[in-house]
N, C-alpha and C positions, 0 to 999 in steps of 0.2 A: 423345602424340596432338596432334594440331594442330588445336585447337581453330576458325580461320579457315577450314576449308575446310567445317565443317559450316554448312549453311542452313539455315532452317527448313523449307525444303519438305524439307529431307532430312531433319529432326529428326521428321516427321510421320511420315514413311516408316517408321523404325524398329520392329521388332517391342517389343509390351508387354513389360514387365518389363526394360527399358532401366535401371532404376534400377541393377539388381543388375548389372548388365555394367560402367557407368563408374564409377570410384573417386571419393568425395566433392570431391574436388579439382577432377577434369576437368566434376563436373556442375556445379559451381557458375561455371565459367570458364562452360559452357555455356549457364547459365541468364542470366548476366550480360550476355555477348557478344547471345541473340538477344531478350533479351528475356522476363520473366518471363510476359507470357502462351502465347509458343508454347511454353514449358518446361514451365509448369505442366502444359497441356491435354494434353502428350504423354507425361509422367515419371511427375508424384504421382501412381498409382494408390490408393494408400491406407499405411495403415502398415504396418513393416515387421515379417516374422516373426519370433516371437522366436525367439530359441536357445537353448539348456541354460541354466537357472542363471536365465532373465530373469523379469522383472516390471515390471509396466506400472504406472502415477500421474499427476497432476500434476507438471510442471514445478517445481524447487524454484525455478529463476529464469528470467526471460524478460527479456532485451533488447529495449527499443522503437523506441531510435532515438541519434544520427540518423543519415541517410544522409553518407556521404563525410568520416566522424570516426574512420574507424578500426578500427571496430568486428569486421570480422572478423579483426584485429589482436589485439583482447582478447579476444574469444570463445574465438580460439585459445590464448592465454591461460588464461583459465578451463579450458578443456579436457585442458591438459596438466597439469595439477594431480593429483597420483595420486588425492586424492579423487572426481575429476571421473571420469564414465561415461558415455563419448561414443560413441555406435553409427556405425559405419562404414556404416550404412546409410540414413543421415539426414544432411541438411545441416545449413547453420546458420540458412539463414533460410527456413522454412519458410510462410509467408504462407500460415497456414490462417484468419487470420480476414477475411482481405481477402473475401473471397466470401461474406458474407453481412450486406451491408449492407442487403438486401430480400429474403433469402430467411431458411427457417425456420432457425433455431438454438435446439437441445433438449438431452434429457440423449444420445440417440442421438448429437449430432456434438459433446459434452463426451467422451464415452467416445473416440469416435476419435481425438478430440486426446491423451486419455492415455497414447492405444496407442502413439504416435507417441516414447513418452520410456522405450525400455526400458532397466532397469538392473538391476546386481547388487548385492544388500545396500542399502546406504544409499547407492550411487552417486549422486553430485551430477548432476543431469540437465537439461537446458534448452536456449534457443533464445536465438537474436536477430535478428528482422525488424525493422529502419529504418523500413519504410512503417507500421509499430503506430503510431510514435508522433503520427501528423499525421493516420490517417483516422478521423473520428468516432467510429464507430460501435464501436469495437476496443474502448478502454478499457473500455465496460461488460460486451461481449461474453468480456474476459480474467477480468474479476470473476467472474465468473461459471463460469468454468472453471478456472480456476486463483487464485483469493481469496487466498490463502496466498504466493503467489509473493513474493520479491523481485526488483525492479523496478530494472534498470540503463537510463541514457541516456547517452550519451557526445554533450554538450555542443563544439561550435569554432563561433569567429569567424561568425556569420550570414554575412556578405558573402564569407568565402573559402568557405563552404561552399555559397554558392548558386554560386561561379565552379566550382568542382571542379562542384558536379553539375549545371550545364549542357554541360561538359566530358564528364562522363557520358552525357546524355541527346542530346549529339550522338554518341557513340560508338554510340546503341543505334539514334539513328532519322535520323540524318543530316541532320537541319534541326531550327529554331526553330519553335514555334508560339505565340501567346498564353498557350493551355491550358498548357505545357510551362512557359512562366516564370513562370505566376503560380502554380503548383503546387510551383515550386523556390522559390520568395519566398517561400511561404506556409508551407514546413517550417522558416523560420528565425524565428518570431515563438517561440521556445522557452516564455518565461511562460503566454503565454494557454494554449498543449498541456499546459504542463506540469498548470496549475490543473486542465484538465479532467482528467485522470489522477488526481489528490489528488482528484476528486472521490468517487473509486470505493474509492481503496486509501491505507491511511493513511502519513504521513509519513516514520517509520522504513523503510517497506516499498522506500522509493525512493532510488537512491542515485544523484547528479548528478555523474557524472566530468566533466574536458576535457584534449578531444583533448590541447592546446598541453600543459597540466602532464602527460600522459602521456608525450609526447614526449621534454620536461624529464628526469623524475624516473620512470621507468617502475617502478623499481624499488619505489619508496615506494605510487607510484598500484599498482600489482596486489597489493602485501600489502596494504593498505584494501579492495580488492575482496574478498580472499579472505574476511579477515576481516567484510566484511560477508554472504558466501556462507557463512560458519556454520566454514569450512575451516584450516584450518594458515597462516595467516597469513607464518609465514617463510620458508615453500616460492618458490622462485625457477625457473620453469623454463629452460631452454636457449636460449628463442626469444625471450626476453625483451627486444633490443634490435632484434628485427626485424621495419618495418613492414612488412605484407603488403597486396596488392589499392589498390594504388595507381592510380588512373586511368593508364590509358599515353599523352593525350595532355593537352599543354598545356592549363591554366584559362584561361577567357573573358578577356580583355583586358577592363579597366574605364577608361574616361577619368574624369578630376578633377572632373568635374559631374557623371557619373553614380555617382562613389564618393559623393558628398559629401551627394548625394540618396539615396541607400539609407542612410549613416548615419542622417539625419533622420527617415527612414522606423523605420529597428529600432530607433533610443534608447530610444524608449519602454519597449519591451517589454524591452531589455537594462537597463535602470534598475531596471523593477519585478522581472526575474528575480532582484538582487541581495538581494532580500526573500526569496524562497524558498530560493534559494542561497548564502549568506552567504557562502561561502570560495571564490567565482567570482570569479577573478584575473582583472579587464580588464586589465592590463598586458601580460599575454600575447596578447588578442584585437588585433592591429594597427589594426585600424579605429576601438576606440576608446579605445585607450590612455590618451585625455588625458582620459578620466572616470574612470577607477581611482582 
């Protein structure tokens, strides 16, 4: 399918129950390409039926963030694990908590979120939304739904990851606005996000990968994963050297006063992340290698 020729006004168009028509693959090309609100408003109808043999719970792990690190790299990852029990009728980044920063949240939309993770047996079950890890309101709202979970963030370079996802954020809306870069700046201050998260879920429960040593050492970086998912540790799967969902165009050009000024800006909080994350290799981060 070619995903370029679909619009949103065409996306609107479509009869309900569209989820079940496109393959997880083509919806997520779709949700990306228009934009996660015309996606949302026209797709998530709610969760999905089960089938023979299923059963619904809490998520054993949920992915936060960040955005443009990889992440649906290792999700897939995670997924192909024989332990892993991944429904073909669910994405990876399901942004159910984005939408209730002022509206009610109860045991009613705790249950729906459950329904949303069916699995077989002890099937390893879960998510990974980017936007969890930078909007307020999430981290208490996950507490509270999923307390138990463990807690993955896949960690890169602040400054490359604000160029990748302004490189994003023009692919989706084809200009710059204030809101749009102080919103990509604002997802790379990684310490202060992270704190608030430790505020809710305890230390063990969270586990600080980066992008660059996955890159590296992919092999090494996904047995720690597993191994922090509860799962077979030696298990390697197939797809293991292959990045996926790579922006398709070129990152934001930076000139030398403006690299030099966003350095000055993130040290701080790149200093104090080395507090929380002790085995955060700057020598990999390009920008600020000469603090390592």
């Amino acid at each position: 399918m070619n995903v370029r020729r679909v619009t949103g006004k065409a996306l609107h168009r479509l009869p309900k129950g569209l989820k079940g028509i496109f393959p997880v693959k083509t919806r997520q090309r779709l949700r990306q390409r228009l934009g996660r609100g015309a996606w949302e408003m026209s797709v998530s109808e709610g969760p999905p039926e089960l089938q023979l043999g299923e059963e619904v719970g809490s998520p054993q792990f949920i992915g936060i963030g960040v955005q443009k690190a990889g992440t649906t790299w290792w999700y897939d990852l995670i997924a192909a694990h024989p332990d892993a029990y991944r429904s073909t009728r669910e994405l990876k980044e399901l942004h159910y908590f984005s939408r209730f920063a002022t509206t009610t949240f109860g045991p009613a939309e705790i249950a729906e979120y459950h329904r949303r993770f069916p699995r077989k047996g002890q099937g390893l079950t879960g998510e990974w939304t980017p936007d969890y890890f930078y909007l307020p309101w999430v981290p208490y709202l996950v507490s509270l739904a999923a307390p138990d979970a463990r807690l993955i963030v896949c960690l890169r370079d602040p400054i490359e990851r604000l160029r990748s996802g302004l490189a994003h954020s023009q692919l989706n809306f084809r200009r710059y606005a204030s809101p749009t870069i102080a919103d990509a700046m604002a997802q790379g201050f990684y310490s202060n996000l992270l704190n608030r998260w430790l505020g809710y879920f305890q230390r063990e429960q969270l586990l600080a990968l980066q992008f660059e040593r996955n890159a590296l050492e992919p092999g090494v970086q996904i047995g720690q994963t597993y191994e922090f998912l509860g799962v077979d540790a030696a298990y390697r799967p197939a797809n293991l050297g292959i990045v996926v969902d790579k922006t398709p165009i070129a990152k934001v050009q930076l000139d030398d006063d403006t690299r030099r000024r966003l350095v000055d800006i993130y040290l701080p909080d790149v200093l104090q992340l080395k507090n929380i994350v002790p085995d955060i290799d700057l020598s990999l981060w390009p920008n600020f290698s000469e603090y390592a």
